[in-house]
Every structure is written in structure tokens, then in C-alpha cells.
N, C-alpha and C positions, 0 to 999 in steps of 0.2 A: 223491364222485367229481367231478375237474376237466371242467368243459364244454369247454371248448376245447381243453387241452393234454394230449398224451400221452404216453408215455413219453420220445419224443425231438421235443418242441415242439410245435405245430400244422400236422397234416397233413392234405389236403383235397384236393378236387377243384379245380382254378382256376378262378376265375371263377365261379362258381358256388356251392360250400358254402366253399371261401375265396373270398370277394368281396374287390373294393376298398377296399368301406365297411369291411369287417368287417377288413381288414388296416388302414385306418386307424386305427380303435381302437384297436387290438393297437399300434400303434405310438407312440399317444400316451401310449395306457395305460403301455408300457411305458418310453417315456422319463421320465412322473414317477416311477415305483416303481425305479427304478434309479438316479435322479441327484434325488431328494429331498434328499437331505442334501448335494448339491452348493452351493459357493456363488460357483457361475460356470457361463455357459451350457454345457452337457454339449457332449461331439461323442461322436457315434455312429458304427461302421463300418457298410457297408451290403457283403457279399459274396454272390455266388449264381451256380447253374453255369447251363447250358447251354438250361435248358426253356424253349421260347417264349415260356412266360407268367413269363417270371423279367422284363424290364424289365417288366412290367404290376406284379407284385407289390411291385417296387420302386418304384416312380413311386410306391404309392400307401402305401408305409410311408413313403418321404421324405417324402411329403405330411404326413403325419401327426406327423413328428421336428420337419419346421419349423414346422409351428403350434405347439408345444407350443413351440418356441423355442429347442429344439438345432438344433446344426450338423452338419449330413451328412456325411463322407468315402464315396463311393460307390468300390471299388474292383474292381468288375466282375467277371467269370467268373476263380474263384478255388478251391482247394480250402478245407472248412471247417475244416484245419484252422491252414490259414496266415491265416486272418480272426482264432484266439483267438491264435496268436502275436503277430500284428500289435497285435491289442489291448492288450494287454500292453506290449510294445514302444513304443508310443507315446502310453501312458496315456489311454486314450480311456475315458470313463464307460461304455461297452458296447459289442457291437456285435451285428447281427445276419446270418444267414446264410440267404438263400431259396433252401430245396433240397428236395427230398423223398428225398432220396438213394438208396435204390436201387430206389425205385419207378416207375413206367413215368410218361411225359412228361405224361398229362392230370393228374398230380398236382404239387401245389406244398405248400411248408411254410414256417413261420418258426420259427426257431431261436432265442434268446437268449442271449450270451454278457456275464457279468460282467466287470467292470473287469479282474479278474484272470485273463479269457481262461478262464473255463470255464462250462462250461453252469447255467443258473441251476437253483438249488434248488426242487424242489415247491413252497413255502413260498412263495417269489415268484411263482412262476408262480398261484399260486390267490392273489393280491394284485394282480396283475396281471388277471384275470379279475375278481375283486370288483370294483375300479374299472373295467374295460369296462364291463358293465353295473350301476353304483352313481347313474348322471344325472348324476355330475362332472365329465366333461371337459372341459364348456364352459368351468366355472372354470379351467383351465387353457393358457387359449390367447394367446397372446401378440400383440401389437400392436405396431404401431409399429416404435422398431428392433430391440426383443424378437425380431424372427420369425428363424429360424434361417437360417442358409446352405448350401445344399449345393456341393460341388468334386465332381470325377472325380479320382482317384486310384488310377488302375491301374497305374501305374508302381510299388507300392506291394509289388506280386509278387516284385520282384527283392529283394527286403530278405529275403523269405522262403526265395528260390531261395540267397541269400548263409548264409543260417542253417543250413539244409539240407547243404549244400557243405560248411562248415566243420567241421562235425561228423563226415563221413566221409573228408576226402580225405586226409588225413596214413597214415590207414590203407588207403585204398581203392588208394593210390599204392604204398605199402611192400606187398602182400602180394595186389596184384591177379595174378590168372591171366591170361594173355595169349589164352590159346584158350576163355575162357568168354563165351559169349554167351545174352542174354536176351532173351524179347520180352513188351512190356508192352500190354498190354489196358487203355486208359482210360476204358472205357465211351463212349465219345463224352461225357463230364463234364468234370467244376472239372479234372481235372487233363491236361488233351489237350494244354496248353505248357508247363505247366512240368515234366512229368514227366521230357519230354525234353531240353528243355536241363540238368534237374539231371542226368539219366545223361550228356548230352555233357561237361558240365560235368568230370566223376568221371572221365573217359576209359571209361569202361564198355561194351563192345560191345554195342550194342540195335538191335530191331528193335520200330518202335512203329505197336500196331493198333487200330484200332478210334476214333480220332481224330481225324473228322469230324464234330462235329457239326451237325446241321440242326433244331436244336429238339425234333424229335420220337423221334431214335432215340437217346435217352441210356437206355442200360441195354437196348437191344433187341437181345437174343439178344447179349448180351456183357457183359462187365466180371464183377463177382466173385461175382452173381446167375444167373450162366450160363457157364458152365465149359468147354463140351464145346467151343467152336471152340478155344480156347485150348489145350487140352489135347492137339487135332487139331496144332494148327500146332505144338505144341512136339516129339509124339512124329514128325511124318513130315518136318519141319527140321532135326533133330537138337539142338535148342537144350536148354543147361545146367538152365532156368530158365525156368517162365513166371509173369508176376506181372499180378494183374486187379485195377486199384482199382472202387469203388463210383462213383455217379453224383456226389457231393461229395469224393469222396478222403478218408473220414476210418477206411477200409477197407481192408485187403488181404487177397485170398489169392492162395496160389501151386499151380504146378504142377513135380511135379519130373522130374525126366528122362524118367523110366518111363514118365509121362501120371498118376499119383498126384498125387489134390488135398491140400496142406500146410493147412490150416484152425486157424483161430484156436486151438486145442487145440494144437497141434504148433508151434506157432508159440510159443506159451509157453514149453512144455517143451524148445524148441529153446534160445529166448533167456534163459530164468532160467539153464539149464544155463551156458551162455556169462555170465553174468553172476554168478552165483554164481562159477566158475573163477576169478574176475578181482579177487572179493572185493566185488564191486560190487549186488552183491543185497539188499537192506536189508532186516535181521533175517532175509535167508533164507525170506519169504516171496512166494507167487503170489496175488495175488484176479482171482477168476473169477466166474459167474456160475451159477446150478444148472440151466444147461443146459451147461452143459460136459461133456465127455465122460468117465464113469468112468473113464476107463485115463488124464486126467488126473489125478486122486486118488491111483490107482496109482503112477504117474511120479510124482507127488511123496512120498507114503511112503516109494516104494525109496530116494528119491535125499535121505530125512532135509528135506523142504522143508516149509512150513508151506502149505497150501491155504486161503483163507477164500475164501467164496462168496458173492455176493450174489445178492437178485431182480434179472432181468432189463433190462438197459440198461446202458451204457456209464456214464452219469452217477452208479450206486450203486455200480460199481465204484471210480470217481475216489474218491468219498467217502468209501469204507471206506478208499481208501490215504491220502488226507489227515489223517483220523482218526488212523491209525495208524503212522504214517511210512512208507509201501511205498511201493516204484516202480516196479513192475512189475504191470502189469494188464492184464483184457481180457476180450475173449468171443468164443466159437466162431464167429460169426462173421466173426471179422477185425478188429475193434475191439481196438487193442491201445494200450494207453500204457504210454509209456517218461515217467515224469513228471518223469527228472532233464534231461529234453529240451520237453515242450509238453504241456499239461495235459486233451489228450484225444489221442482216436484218427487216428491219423496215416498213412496208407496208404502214402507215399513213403519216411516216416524206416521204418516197421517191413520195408518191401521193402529196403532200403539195409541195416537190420539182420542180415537174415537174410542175406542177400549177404557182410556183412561176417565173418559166422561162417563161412560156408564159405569164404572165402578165408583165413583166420588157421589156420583150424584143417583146412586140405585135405582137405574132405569135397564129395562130393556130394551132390547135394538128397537124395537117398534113402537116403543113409547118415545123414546128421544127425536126419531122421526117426526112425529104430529105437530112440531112446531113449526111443518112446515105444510102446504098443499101444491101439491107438484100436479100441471097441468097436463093429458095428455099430448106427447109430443110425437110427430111421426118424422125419420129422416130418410129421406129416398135418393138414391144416386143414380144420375143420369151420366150415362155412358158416353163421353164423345175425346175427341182428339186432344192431346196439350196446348197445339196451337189456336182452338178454340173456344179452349176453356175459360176465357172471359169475355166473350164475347157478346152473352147473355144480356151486358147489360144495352146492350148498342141494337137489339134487335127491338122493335115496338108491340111485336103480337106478344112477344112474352113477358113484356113490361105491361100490357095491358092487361092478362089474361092474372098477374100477382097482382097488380091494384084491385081488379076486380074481387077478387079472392078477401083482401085487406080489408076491403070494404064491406063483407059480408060481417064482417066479426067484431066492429064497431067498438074495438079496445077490447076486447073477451082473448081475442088470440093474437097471434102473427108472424106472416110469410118472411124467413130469411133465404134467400138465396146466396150462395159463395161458391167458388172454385177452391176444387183441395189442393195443400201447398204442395201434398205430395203423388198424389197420383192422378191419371188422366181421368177425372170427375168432375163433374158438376155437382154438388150436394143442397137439395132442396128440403129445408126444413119447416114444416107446419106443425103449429100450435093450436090446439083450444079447447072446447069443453066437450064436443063432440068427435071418439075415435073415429068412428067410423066416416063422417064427412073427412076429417082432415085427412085421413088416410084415401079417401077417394082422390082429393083435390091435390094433394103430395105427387100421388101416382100417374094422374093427369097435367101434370106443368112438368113433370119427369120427362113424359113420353114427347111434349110437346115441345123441351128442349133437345132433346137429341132428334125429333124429327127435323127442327128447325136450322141444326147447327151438326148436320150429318154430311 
């Protein structure tokens, strides 16, 4: 098990169980294990959204990029996923992203992005960790005119806002509705400007909420973690469309007319459809994640599409599509890559996406939905310790008490249990046709694991 890195990078409390010192590491660490084989001083991006302690975090990773003797580009409150475009774009040995994204404001993280703008592999990351704690880093610290330089480059936004644009407006222009309007929930996050100027950009009628931030209210009672104001302003404004990105924007969900949430499931099954149509769906197949929603498996049997599934994260989904040439991937969440556009989750392109569909093919949010039937899902989180949190699987009364459950439902639904990558939980998910049992039975293997593993 990685000590530091979880599912999606290094996630923490600021200042505190992520210190400065311990972000310095992390940053030295992670400049040699990334531009090792370079044989010129690395430059590194430095992006991160809105939380207080994001310049704390970054002061103290730049710290750590120039001793080691890389070159900073810091390019300020950004979403993550216009930092792995940018990387890419301007060949930079790495870059990284301080977010906790859709976690509340005392949390902070650091991200890792390869050269080629996508999140680093396992593999580096516990390489990256060996050498934190290996005594080496001193050996690595440069002198003289070795020591790195940091810039400000936040002008660096508009390259992405330009990339973004180009990609919809030839279509957004031939085939926009005149009388549709939307309104976008940015959590108070990375994407509170440029969301809006890409929708002014597009001519797109919006109305943009939740887009002040003060440090502390990113992701508070809004963005794509919290639904219901959204959902409020869309059904009693009468708006087309509401779209809530996450606290870094590498997120979307939607709301559609009715006050119905479109969730990372639907969002698939909306856009493979449209893409498949087009011919543009490669090999015809979806990867998702195995918490994805049965009635996505469904939708894709009926509709002849290939489904592969990965463990949980965004990052094992990219992997299985680069393994196997896909372009279309995601998870229930909102995490969606389009990877013939940017090589993760993109909250702005997959909003623009979905837009784009109902405009070509004259549907409303709730008709483009019906191609799909999403089962009731219930997700309960049982409270217990880091060092216990997988221990679930090695106890018997609670492996017995999920068979039993599995076996009620006879292929109708089904018990996922997993440990979260990032926080001290167990998260127990139930599927089926009946809310109200699975929601009992969720809440009962809940209690039963934190009683068991307390």
C-alpha cells in the first residue's frame, strides 16, 4: 500500500497532514523521478483552483522544483484539466495540479501530470514516495546557477480557452437553438472564468452561479457534489440545461429540464450514441468503471457496444483506453474523456459535448436521456480508520452478510464494496429495482462494517 498517494494523487488536510515540508518533498521527489532521463533543466507547470491554502501549497512545491533545479511556470487558478492540455502543448517535463477537487476547502492535494499531460502511473507514484523517504534528496539539490527559475503565467488560460472554442464553434454556430439557455454552477473553483467566457465565446445563452470564490466556499452546497440548488434554479427559471463542474473542473454533471440529474452513466450512453452515429467511436467500444450503473451494461448490449470496466478512478480508465485504442471513457461520477480531444476528465469539453448533441440532433435534455434506464443506486459510507479500511475483505460475517444480499437479487442488482483512495471510508454501494430495500440493506452492511472494524 502507497503511503502517501491515492487513488487520485495526495490528498490531505492543509497545513497540517499536508505540510509545507512534506509538499517540498513531494516536489523534489517528484521533479527527479519525472525528468531523470532529461538532459536539460526540466520546467514544470504549477496549476491550482480556488482554496486558501492553494498559494501556501504552491510556494512550498515551487520551493522544492527550484532546489532540485527545474524551472517553474506557475499559472494560477485554472481548471485540471487545461494544466495536462497545456503540458502537452508546450512540452513541459510535468506538471502539477493543487486541488482536492471536490472536497470541502480545509482539504488540499497534489496531482502529478506526465510530460504527456496525463496523470502519472501507480508505478511512479510509489517511486516517487521511495525516494521521499529514501535520505536522497540532498543529493539532489542544485547550486549555483543550477537553481531553477520560477515566472507567472496565467495568461497561459487563454491557449486553453482558444482550444476549447475551436473544437465547438463551427458546430455550436451551424446548429445552435436560439431560445436555449443554460445555467452553470462552478462550484466557486478552477473554472469560475473561463467557463464563462468559453460559453460567451460560443454565443451560448448562460446564466453563471455560484462563481465567487472566497477561499473557503469551493464546493459548499454547490457545484457537482451538491445538486439540489441547481436543480432548484433550473426547474423554477425554466432553463434548457443545468451543468455543475467539480471544485478543479475535471467534472461535470447535468440537470435536465424536468430537475432530472444526467450523471456520468448517461452522459456516456448519451455521447458513445452520438459518436458511434458519426462513426467516430473506436472499435465501438465504452470503458467505465464497476461502479457504473447496470442499466449502463444494458444500454450498451441493446445498442451492440462493447463495455470494459475498470477499478475505480479516472486514471485506470485512461489506461485501459490507451492500451487498447478507445476514446471514450468515464465514471459515474462525471469524469469523462473524450481522449481524441485531452487525455483526462474535462468538465467544460464534456458540458459543450453534451450541448452539442442536443443541438444537432433536436432533443431535449430528457429525451436524450431515455436511451438509457438507470437503476436505483444507493452509496452509504461507513466510517472507520485508514489502517482498516480494507480489511472488509478478510472479515467472514461481512462477506457473508454481501453474498447473502447478492443472492437476493438474482442478476436484478449488485453489492459493490471498496475503500476510498482518499479518505478514511469504506463506501458500500447497492443496486436494484427496489429503493427502499437497497437503501435498507446499504445502511445495514454500513453499520455492520464499522461495527466490525471499530
Amino acid at each position: 500500500m502507497r503511503k502517501y498517494f491515492g487513488t487520485d494523487g495526495i490528498r490531505r488536510i492543509a497545513n497540517t497532514e499536508l505540510s509545507p515540508e512534506l509538499v517540498f518533498r513531494v516536489a523534489k521527489a517528484g521533479a527527479y523521478v519525472l525528468s531523470k532521463h532529461a538532459n536539460h533543466a526540466p520546467t514544470i507547470l504549477i496549476g491550482r483552483d480556488t482554496r486558501i491554502s492553494g498559494t501556501l501549497i504552491e510556494s512550498a512545491m515551487t520551493a522544492g522544483f527550484l532546489s532540485y533545479g527545474a524551472n517553474v511556470k506557475s499559472i494560477g487558478v485554472i481548471p485540471t484539466p487545461a494544466v495536462a492540455y497545456l503540458t502537452k502543448k508546450l512540452n513541459a517535463d510535468a506538471s502539477v495540479v493543487i486541488s482536492a477537487s471536490h472536497n470541502t476547502f480545509e482539504f488540499n492535494g497534489v496531482k502529478y501530470f506526465s510530460n504527456k499531460g496525463m496523470k502519472i502511473s501507480d508505478s511512479i507514484e510509489e517511486e516517487i514516495e521511495e525516494m521521499m523517504d529514501s535520505g536522497k534528496l540532498n543529493e539532489f539539490t542544485a547550486v549555483n546557477e543550477n537553481i531553477g527559475i520560477a515566472e507567472s503565467r496565467e495568461d497561459l488560460v487563454e491557449e486553453y480557452k482558444e482550444f476549447i472554442v475551436n473544437i465547438f464553434k463551427d458546430n455550436i454556430e451551424k446548429y445552435k437553438k436560439d431560445n436555449f439557455k443554460v445555467v452553470i454552477d462552478t462550484a466557486n473553483g478552477a473554472t469560475y472564468k473561463v467557463a464563462e467566457s468559453i460559453f460567451e465565446s460560443l454565443g451560448i445563452e448562460y446564466k453563471i452561479i455560484n462563481n465567487v470564490p472566497n477561499g473557503i466556499n469551493i464546493n459548499k452546497s454547490c457545484g457537482s457534489t451538491h445538486l439540489e440548488g441547481l436543480k432548484k434554479y433550473v426547474v423554477e427559471n425554466g432553463y434548457d440545461l443545468g451543468i455543475a463542474y467539480d471544485g478543479d473542473g475535471d467534472r461535470c454533471l447535468a440537470i435536465d429540464e424536468t430537475g432530472e440529474i444526467i450523471d456520468g452513466d448517461k452522459m456516456l450512453a448519451i455521447t458513445s450514441k452520438y459518436l458511434r452515429d458519426k462513426g467516430e467511436l473506436k472499435q465501438d467500444t465504452v470503458v467505465a468503471t464497476v461502479m457504473s450503473n447496470l442499466g449502463l451494461k444494458k444500454y450498451a448490449k441493446e445498442n451492440q457496444l462493447e463495455l470494459k470496466q475498470t477499478q475505480v478512478g479516472d486514471r485506470y480508465v485512461l489506461e485501459e483506453m490507451l492500451k487498447n485504442g478507445y476514446n471514450l471513457g468515464g465514471e459515474q461520477s462525471g469524469h469523462i474523456i473524450f481522449l481524441d480531444y485531452n487525455p483526462t476528465g474535462d468538465g467544460i469539453l464534456t458540458s459543450l459535448m453534451l450541448i452539442q448533441v442536443l443541438f444537432e440532433e433536436g432533443l431535449k435534455a430528457s429525451e436524450a436521456c431515455q436511451i438509457i434506464n438507470i437503476y436505483p443506486q444507493v452509496l452509504v459510507n461507513a466510517k472507520v480508520s485508514n489502517d482498516k479500511k480494507y480489511d472488509f475483505e478478510k472479515d467472514a460475517v461481512i462477506r457473508s452478510e454481501i453474498e447473502q444480499v447478492e443472492n437476493e437479487f438474482a442478476g436484478n442488482g449488485r453489492v459493490l464494496i471498496r475503500a476510498s483512495g482518499t479518505e478514511p471510508l469504506i463506501r458500500v454501494m447497492i443496486e436494484g429495482e427496489n429503493q427502499e430495500y437497497i437503501s435498507e440493506k446499504a445502511k445495514s452492511i454500513a453499520e455492520l462494517i464499522e461495527e466490525r472494524l471499530k
